[in-house]
BAVOZA-608378 format. One line per field, with one value per residue (C-alpha): residue number from 1; residue in three letters; y, z, x. Coordinates in Angstrom, 1 decimal, decimal comma, padded with zeros to 4 digits, m for minus. Layout:
N
num	(NUM ...)
residuo	(ALA ...)
v	(Y ...)
w	(Z ...)
u	(X ...)
END
This chain:
532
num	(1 2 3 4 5 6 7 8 9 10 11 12 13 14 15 16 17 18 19 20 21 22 23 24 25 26 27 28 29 30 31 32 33 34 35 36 37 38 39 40 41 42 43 44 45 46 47 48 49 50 51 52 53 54 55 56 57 58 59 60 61 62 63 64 65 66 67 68 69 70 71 72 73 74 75 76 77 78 79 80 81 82 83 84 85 86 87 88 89 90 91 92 93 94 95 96 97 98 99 100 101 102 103 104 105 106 107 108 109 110 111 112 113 114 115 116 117 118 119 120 121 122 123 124 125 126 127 128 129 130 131 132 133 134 135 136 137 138 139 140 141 142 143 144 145 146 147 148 149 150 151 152 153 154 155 156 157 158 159 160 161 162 163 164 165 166 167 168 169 170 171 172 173 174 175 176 177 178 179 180 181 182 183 184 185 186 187 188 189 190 191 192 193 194 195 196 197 198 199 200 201 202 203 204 205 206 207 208 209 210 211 212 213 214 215 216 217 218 219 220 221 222 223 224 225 226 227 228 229 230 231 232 233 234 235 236 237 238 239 240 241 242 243 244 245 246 247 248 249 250 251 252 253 254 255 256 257 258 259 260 261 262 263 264 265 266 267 268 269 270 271 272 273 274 275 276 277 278 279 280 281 282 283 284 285 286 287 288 289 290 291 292 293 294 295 296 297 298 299 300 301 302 303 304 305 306 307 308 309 310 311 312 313 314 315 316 317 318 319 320 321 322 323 324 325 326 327 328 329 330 331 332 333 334 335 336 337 338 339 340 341 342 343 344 345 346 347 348 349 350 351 352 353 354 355 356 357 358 359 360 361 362 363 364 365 366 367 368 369 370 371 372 373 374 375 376 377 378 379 380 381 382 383 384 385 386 387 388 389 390 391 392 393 394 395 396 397 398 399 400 401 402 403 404 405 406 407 408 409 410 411 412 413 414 415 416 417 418 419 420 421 422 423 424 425 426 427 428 429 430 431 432 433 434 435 436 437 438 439 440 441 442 443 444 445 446 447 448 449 450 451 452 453 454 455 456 457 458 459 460 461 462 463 464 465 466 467 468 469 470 471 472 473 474 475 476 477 478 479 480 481 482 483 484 485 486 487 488 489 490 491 492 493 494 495 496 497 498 499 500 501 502 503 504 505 506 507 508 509 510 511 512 513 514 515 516 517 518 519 520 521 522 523 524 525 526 527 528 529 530 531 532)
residuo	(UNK UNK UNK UNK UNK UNK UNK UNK UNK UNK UNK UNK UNK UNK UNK UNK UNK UNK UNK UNK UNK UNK UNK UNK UNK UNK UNK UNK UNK UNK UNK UNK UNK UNK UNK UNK UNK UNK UNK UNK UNK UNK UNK UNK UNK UNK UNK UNK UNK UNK UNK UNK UNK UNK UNK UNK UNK UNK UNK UNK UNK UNK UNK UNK UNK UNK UNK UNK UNK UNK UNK UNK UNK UNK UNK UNK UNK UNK UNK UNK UNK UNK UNK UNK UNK UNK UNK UNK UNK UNK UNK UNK UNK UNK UNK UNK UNK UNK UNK UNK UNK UNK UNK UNK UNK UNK UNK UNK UNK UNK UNK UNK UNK UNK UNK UNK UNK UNK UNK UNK UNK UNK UNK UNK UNK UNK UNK UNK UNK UNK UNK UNK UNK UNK UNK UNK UNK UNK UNK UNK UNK UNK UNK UNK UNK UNK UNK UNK UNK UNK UNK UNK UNK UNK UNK UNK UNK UNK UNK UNK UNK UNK UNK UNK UNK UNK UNK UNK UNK UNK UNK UNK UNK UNK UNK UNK UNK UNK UNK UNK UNK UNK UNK UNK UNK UNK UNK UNK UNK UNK UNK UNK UNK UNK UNK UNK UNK UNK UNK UNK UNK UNK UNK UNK UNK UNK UNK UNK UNK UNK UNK UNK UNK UNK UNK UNK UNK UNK UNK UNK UNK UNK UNK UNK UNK UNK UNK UNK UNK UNK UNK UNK UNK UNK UNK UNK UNK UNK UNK UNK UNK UNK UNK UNK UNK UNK UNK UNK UNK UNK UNK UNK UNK UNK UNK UNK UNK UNK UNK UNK UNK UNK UNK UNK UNK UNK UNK UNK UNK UNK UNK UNK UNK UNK UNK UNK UNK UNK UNK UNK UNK UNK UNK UNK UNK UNK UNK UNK UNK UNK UNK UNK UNK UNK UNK UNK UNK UNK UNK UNK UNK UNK UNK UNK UNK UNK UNK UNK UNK UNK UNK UNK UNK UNK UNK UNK UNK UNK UNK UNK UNK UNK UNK UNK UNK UNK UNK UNK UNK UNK UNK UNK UNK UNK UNK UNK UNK UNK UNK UNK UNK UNK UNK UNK UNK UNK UNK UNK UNK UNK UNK UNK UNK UNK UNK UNK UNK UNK UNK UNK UNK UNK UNK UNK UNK UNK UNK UNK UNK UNK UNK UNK UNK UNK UNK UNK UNK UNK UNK UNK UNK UNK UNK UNK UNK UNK UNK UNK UNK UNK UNK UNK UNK UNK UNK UNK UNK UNK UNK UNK UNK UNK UNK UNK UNK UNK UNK UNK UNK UNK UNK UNK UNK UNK UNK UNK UNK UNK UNK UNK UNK UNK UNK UNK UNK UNK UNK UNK UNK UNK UNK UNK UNK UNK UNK UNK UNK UNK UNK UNK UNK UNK UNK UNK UNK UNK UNK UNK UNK UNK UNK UNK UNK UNK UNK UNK UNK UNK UNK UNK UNK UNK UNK UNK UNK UNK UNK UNK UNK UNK UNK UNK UNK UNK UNK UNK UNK UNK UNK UNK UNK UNK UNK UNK UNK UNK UNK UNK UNK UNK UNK UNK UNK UNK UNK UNK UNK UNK UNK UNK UNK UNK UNK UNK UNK UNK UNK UNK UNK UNK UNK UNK UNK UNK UNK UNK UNK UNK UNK UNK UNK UNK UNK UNK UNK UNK UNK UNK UNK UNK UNK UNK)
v	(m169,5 m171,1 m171,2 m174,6 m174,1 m171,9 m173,9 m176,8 m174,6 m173,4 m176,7 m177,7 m174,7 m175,1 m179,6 m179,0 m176,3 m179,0 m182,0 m179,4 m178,9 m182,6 m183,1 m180,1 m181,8 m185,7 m185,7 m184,5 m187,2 m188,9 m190,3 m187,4 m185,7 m188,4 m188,9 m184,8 m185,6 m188,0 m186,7 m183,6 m185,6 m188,0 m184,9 m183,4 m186,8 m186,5 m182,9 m183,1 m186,1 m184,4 m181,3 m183,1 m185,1 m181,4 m179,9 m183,1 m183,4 m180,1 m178,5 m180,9 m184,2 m184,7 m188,2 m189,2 m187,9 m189,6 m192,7 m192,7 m190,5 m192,1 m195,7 m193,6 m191,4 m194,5 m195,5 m191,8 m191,1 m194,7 m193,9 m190,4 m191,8 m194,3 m191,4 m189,1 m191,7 m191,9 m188,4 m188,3 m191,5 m189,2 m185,8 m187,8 m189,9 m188,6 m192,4 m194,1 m195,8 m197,9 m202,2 m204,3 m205,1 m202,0 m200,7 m204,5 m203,9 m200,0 m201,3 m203,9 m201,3 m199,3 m202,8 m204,0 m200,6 m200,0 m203,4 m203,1 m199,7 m201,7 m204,0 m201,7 m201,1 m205,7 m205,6 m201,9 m202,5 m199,1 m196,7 m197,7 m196,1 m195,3 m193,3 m190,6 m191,1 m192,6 m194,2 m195,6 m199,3 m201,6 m201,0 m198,0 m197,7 m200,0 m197,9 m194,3 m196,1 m197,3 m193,7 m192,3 m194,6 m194,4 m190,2 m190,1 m192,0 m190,1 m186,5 m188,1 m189,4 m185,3 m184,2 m186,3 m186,1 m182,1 m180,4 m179,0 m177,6 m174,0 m175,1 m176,1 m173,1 m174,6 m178,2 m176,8 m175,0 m178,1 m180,5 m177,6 m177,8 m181,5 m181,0 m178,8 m181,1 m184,4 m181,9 m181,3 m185,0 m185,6 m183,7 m185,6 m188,4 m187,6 m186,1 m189,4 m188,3 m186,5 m182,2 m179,6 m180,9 m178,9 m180,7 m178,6 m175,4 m177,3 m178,4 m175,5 m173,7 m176,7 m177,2 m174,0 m173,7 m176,8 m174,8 m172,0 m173,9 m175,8 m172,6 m170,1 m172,0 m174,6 m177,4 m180,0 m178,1 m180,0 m182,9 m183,6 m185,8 m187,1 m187,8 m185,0 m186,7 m188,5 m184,6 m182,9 m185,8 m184,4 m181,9 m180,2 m178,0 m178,7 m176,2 m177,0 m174,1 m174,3 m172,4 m169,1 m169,9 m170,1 m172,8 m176,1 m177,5 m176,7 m178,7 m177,1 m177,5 m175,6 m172,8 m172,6 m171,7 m169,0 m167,5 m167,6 m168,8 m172,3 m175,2 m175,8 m172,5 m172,2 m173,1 m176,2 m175,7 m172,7 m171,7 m168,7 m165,3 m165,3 m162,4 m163,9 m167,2 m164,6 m162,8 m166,2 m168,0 m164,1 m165,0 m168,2 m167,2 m164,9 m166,4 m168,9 m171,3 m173,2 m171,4 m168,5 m166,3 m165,7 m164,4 m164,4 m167,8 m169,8 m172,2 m174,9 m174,8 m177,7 m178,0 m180,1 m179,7 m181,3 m182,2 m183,8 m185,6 m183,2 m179,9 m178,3 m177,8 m176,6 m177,0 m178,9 m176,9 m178,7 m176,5 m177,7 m174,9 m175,0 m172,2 m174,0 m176,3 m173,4 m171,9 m175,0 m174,8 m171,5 m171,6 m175,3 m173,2 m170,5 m173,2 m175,0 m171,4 m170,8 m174,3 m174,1 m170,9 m172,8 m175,4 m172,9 m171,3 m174,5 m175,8 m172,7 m172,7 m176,1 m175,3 m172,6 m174,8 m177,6 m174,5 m173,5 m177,1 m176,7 m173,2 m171,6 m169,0 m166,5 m166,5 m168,1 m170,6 m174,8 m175,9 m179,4 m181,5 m180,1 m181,0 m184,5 m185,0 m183,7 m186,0 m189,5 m189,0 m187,9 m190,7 m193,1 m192,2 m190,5 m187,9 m188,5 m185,6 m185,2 m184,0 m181,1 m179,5 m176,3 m175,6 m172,2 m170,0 m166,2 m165,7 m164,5 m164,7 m165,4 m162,2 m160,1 m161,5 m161,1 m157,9 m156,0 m158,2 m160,8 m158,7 m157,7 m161,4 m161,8 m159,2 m160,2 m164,3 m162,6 m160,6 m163,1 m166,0 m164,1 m163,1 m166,9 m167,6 m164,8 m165,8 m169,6 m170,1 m171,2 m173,9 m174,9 m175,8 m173,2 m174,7 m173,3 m176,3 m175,2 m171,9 m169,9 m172,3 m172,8 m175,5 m175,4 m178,6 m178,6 m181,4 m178,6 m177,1 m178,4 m178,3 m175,8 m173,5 m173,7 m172,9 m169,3 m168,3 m168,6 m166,6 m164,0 m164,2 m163,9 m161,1 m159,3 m160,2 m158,4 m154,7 m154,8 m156,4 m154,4 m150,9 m152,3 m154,2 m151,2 m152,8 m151,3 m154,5 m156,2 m159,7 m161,9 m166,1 m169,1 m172,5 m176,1 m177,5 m181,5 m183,6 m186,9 m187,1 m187,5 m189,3 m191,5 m191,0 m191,7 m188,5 m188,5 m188,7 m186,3 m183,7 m184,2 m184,2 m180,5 m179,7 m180,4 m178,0 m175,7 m176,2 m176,0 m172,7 m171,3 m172,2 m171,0 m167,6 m167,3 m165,4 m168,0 m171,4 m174,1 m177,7 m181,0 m182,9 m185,6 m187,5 m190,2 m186,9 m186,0 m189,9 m190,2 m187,1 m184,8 m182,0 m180,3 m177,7 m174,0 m172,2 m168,7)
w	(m044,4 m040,9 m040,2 m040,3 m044,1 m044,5 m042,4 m044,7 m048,0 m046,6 m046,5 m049,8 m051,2 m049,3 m050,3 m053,9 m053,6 m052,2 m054,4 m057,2 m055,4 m055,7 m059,1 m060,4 m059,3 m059,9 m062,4 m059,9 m057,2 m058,1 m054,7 m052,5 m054,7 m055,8 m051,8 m051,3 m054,2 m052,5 m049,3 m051,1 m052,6 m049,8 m047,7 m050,8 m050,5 m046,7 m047,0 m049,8 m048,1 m044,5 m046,4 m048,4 m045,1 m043,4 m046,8 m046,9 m043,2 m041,4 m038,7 m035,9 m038,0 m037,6 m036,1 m038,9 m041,3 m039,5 m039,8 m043,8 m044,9 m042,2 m043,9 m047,4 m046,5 m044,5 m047,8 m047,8 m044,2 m043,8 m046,5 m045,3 m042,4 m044,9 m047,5 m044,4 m043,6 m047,2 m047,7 m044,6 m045,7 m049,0 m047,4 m045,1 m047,8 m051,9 m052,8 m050,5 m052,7 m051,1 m051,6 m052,9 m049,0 m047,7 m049,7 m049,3 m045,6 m045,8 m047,9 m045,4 m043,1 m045,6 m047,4 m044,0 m042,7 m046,1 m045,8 m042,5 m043,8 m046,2 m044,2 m040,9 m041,7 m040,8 m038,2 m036,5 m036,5 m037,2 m036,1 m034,5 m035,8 m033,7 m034,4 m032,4 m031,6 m032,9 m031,7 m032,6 m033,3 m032,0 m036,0 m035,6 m032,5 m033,8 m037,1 m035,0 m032,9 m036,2 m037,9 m035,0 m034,6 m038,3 m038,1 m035,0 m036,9 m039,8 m037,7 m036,2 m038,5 m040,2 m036,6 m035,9 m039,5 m041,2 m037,3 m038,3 m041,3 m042,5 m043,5 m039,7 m039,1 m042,6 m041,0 m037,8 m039,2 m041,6 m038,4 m036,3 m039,2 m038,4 m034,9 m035,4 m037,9 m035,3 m032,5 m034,8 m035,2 m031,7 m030,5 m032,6 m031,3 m027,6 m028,6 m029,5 m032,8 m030,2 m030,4 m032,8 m035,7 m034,9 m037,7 m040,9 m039,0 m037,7 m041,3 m042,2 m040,2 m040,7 m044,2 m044,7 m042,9 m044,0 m048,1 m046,4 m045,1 m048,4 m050,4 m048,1 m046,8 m049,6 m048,0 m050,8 m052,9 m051,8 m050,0 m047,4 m049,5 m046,2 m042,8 m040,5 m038,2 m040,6 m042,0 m038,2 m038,0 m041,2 m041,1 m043,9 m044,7 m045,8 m047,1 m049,1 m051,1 m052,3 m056,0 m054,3 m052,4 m049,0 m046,5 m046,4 m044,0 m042,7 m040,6 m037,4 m039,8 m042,7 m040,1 m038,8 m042,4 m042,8 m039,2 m039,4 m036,0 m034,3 m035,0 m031,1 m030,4 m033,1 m032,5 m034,0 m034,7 m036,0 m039,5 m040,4 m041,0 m044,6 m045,3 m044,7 m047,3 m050,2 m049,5 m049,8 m052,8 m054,6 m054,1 m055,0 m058,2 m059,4 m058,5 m061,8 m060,2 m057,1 m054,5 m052,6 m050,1 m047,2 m043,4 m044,1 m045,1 m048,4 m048,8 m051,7 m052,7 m054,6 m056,0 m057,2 m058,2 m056,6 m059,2 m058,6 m062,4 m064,6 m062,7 m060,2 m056,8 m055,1 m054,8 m052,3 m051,6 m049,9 m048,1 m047,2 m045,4 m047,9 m046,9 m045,3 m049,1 m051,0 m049,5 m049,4 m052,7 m053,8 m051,9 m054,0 m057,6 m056,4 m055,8 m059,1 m061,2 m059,6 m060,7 m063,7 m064,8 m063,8 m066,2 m068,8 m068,3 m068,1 m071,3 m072,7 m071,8 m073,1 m076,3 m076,7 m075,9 m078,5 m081,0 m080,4 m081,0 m084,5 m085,0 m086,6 m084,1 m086,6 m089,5 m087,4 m090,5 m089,2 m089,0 m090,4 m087,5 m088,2 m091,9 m090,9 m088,7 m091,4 m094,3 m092,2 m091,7 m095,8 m096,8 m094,6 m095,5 m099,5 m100,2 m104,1 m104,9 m105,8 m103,9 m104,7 m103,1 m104,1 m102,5 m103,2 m101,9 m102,2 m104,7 m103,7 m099,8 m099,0 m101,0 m098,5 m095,4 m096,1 m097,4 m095,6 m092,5 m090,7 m089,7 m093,1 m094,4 m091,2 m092,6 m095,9 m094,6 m092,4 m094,8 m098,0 m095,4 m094,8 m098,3 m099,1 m096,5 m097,2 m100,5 m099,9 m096,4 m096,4 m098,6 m098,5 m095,0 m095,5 m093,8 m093,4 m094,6 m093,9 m094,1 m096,4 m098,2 m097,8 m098,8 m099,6 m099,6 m101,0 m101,2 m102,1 m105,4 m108,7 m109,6 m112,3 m109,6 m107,4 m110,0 m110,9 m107,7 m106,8 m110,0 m108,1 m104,8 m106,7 m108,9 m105,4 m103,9 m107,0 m106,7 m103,0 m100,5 m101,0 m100,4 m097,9 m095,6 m096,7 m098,7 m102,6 m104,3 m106,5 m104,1 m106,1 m105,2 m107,4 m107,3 m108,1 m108,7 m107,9 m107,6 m107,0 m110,1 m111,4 m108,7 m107,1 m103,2 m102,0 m100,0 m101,1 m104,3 m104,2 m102,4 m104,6 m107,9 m106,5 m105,5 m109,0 m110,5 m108,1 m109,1 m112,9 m112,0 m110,7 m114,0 m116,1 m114,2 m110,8 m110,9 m111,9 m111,2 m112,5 m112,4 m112,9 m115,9 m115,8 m112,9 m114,9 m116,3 m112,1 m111,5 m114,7 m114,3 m111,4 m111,5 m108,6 m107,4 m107,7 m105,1 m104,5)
u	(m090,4 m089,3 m085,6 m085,4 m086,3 m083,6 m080,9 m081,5 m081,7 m078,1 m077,0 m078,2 m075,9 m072,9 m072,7 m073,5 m070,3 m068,7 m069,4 m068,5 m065,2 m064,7 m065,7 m063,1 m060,3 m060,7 m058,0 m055,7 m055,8 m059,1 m058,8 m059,0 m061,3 m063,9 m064,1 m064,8 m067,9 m069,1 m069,3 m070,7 m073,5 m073,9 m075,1 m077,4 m079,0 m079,1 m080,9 m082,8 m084,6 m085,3 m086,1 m088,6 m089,9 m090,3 m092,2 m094,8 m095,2 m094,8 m093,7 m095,3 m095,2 m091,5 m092,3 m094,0 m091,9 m088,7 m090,1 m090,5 m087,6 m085,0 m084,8 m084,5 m081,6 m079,1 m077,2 m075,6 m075,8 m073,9 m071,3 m070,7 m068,2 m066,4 m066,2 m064,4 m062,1 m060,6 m060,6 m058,5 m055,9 m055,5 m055,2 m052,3 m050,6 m050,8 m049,7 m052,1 m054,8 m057,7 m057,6 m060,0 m060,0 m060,8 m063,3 m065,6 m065,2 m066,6 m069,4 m070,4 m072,5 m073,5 m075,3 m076,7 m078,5 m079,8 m081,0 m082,4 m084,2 m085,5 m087,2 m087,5 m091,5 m091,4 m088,7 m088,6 m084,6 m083,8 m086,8 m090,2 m093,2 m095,7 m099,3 m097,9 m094,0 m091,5 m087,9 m084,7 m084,2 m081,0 m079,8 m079,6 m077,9 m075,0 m074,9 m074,7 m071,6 m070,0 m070,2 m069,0 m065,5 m065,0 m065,4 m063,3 m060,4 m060,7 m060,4 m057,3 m055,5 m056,0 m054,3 m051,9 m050,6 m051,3 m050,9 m047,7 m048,4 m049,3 m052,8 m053,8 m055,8 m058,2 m057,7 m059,0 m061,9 m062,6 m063,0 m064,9 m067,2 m067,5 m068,5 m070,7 m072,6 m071,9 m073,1 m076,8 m077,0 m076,2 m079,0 m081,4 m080,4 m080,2 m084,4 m085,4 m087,1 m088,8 m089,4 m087,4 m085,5 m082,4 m080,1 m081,0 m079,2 m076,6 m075,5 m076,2 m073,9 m070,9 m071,4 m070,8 m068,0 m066,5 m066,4 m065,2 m062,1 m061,9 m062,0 m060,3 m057,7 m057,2 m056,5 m056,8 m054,2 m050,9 m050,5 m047,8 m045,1 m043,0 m044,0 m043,1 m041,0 m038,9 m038,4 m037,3 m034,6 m033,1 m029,8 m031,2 m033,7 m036,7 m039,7 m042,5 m044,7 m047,8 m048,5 m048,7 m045,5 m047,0 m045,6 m046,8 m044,3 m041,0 m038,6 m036,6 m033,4 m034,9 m036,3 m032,6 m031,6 m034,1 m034,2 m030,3 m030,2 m028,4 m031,2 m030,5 m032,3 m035,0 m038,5 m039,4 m043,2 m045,2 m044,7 m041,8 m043,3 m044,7 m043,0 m039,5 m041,1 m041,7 m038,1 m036,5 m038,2 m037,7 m034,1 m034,5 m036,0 m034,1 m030,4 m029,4 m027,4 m028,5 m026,2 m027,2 m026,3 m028,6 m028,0 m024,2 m024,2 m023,8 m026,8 m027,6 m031,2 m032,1 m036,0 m038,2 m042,6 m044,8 m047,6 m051,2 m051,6 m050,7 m050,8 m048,2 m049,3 m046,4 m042,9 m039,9 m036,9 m034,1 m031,3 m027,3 m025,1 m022,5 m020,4 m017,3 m017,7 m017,4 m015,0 m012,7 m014,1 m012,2 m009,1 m009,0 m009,5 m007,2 m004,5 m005,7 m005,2 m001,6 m001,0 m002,9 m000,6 002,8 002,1 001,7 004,8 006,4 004,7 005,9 009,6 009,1 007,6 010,2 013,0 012,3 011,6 015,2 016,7 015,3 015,5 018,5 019,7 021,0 018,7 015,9 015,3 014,9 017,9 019,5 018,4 014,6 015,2 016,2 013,0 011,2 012,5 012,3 008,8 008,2 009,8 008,0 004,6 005,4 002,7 001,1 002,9 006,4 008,9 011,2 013,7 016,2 019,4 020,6 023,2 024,7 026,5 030,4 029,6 033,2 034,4 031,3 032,6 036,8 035,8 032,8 033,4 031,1 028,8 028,3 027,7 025,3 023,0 023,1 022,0 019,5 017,9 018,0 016,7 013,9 013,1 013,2 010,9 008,4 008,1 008,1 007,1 003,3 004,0 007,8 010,0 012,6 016,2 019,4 021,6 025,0 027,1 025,2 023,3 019,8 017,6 013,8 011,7 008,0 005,7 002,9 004,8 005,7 009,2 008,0 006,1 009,1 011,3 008,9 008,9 012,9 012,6 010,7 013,0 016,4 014,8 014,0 017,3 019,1 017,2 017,1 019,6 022,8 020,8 019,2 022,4 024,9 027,3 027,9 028,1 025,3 024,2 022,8 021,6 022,2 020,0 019,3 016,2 015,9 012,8 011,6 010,3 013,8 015,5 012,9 012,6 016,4 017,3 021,2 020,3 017,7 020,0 023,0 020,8 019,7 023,8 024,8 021,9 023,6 027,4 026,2 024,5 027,5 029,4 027,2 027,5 026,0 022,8 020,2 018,5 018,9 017,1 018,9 017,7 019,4 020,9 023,3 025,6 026,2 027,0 029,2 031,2 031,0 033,8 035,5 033,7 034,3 035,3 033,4)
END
């Protein structure tokens, strides 16, 4: 087998890899990757045909076979440039799509040299045939010049617009491959269909290289997703990772950031040692917020995917120097907490200062001008419940205090006010009313549950107080027991209803409570009070 044999079987392995290539990823960015099919099968066309002209005719019949397999293999030699140029707009620009406009004007010279071929054996336009030689027609001359501009802006456009990205070494070695393929075909047409076919081991050797850079360096696996320049002008960062976090692109203020150097000072081409890429997007990665601290300052890292249809191929990580933020940031909170903590203890003093204006300072019960807050607002808005009050008071207090002294009667309030109010607290407001009289309002009782559990306080009151204040006489509590029920919802009456359950308690013998049963006996004949 010659090695022209095996140059073009080479080159029939390396395009189908690439037209599979191309037909993997369609769904991704069908543009880009229908265009890397196409030139992948244009060139399989290309091959196969030459190949087949060199099987049929032979070594020395390459004149021959020119002449019959050139006209069939112009359709995918003259879409091959078009194909290039695409690829190129797409690996440049991931929204660009081709127009209606564009794609009639690449088909125009692919239409007209396959209709020249077609009719080359009448006209000779594209190759003259000749017993023994052959040569190129004026078609094909104007074809060769028209591939040639549309490959040259297509290898452009990849260099003016990827050069500053980590995948230039794969771009380099993808247009290398190019040249060596344009070189092969160069020479064939420099021979005039004349001598060696040198073009099956020229695309052999590029093809092959051209997978190699497609494969190796995967250059079709993120696209750039903002012009370069635009990025540089930026005062923050930028860096884009592919999948496997290697740099795409990274502008001179994003390099600052990770070099930890003045942007003034730090180169602004050349990718940042990989190393330095994985230590950072480790970081990255692992901090939960979107702050973090790196080279002594505070950056912001904010990211977003970069996704081809449905897959991610990378990601976009935009840097701020925050550090002079967050620190203005803290002393701000600092102030805010100092200030934050003087309105407590302001909303304190506050809070303990209105408790004090209805707080009783002895006993610590709500005093009357609690009680008369309290009452305005019940008798506003009624509650469906009645309303029931008590007002009780120690039995004999003026005989404790002339006898045992004040400080005597002050431990005896203290400790009977706070009998009351354990017992009736969570569900009465407990007031001291005047001198030692206490009153107990309940919207939450019935007067017959409110009369049980006075039961229970005076019953405690009689075993325990005296032992418990020092002084050898039995103190015992009498009440009266008024509600709503039986006076309607005028506060006076209510209250002196309760007062005259008191005053009968006391005459029937202290020691007891009473309720009011009927408020036209107090109206009709109220008699002086007893003293105690």
């Amino acid at each position: 087998m010659s090695w022209e044999i095996v140059g073009y079987l080479l080159s029939l392995m390396a395009c189908s890899v690439l037209a599979v290539i191309g037909w993997q990823g369609r769904r991704r960015h069908p543009v880009l990757y229908w265009s890397v099919a196409g030139l992948g099968m244009s060139m399989i066309w290309w091959t196969m045909a030459v190949l087949i002209g060199r099987l049929v005719f032979g070594a020395d019949g390459y004149p021959a076979a020119a002449c019959v397999v050139l006209p069939i293999v112009l359709p995918a030699i003259a879409a091959i440039p078009a194909l290039l140029l695409v690829m190129s707009r797409a690996l440049c620009d991931m929204a660009w799509r081709p127009n209606r406009m564009l794609i009639a004007l690449l088909a125009v010279e692919p239409i007209a040299i396959t209709i020249a071929g077609i009719t080359n054996s009448r006209t000779g336009a594209v190759i003259t045939c000749h017993a023994q030689a052959a040569g190129f027609g004026p078609a094909f001359w104007i074809h060769s010049v028209y591939c040639y501009l549309l490959i040259g802006l297509a290898v452009a456009s990849m260099f003016r617009e990827l050069i500053d990205t980590s995948r230039r070494g794969g771009l380099l070695l993808f247009v290398i491959s190019l040249g060596i393929i344009l070189t092969g075909n160069a020479v064939t047409l420099i021979s005039e269909v004349e001598g060696p076919d040198v073009t099956a081991a020229f695309f052999g050797v590029g093809i092959s290289l051209m997978c190699y850079s497609i494969l190796r360096h995967r250059i079709l696996d993120i696209l750039p997703m903002a012009k370069v320049r635009v990025l540089d002008l930026l005062a923050e960062g930028v860096l884009v990772v592919d999948v496997r976090g290697r740099q795409v692109h990274i502008n001179p203020a994003g390099r600052a950031f990770l070099l930890g150097s003045s942007r003034a000072i730090v180169s602004t081409s050349g990718p940042v040692d990989p190393k330095v890429i994985e230590t950072f997007l480790r970081l990255v990665d692992a901090t939960s917020g979107s702050t973090i601290v790196w080279n002594g300052r505070e950056i912001d890292v904010r990211t977003s995917e970069v996704t081809q249809g449905t897959a991610v191929v990378g990601r976009i990580l935009t840097l701020s120097d925050v550090t002079e933020h967050m620190r203005d940031r803290r002393r701000l909170d600092e102030v805010n907490t100092a200030l934050r903590r003087r309105i407590a203890e302001v909303d304190s003093l506050r809070e303990d200062l209105a408790e004090r204006v209805v707080r009783d300072p002895l006993t610590g019960l709500y005093n009357r001008a609690y009680l008369d807050q309290l009452v305005e607002s019940l008798l506003a808005d009624p509650p469906a419940r009645a309303i029931s009050i008590a007002l009780l008071d120690i039995d004999h207090f003026k005989s404790i205090n002339d006898g045992y002294g004040h400080q005597a009667g002050d431990r005896v309030l203290i400790r009977v006010a706070g009998l009351v109010q354990a017992y009736l607290g969570a569900t009465c407001a407990v007031t001291r009313f005047g001198g030692d009289e206490l009153l107990v309002l309940t919207a939450q009782l019935t007067r017959t549950e409110l009369i049980a559990t006075l039961n229970d306080v005076r019953t405690r009151i009689d075993r325990n107080i005296a032992p418990e204040v020092g002084i050898p006489v039995p103190i015992t509590i009498s009440a009266g027991v008024a509600s709503t029920d039986e006076t309607g919802y005028y506060w006076l009456d209510l209250v002196n209803a309760a007062d005259a359950a008191l005053y009968r308690a006391k005459r029937q013998g202290r020691d007891r409570i009473v309720c009011h049963r009927a408020l036209i006996e107090w109206k009709h004949s109220r008699p002086a009070r007893e003293a105690d």
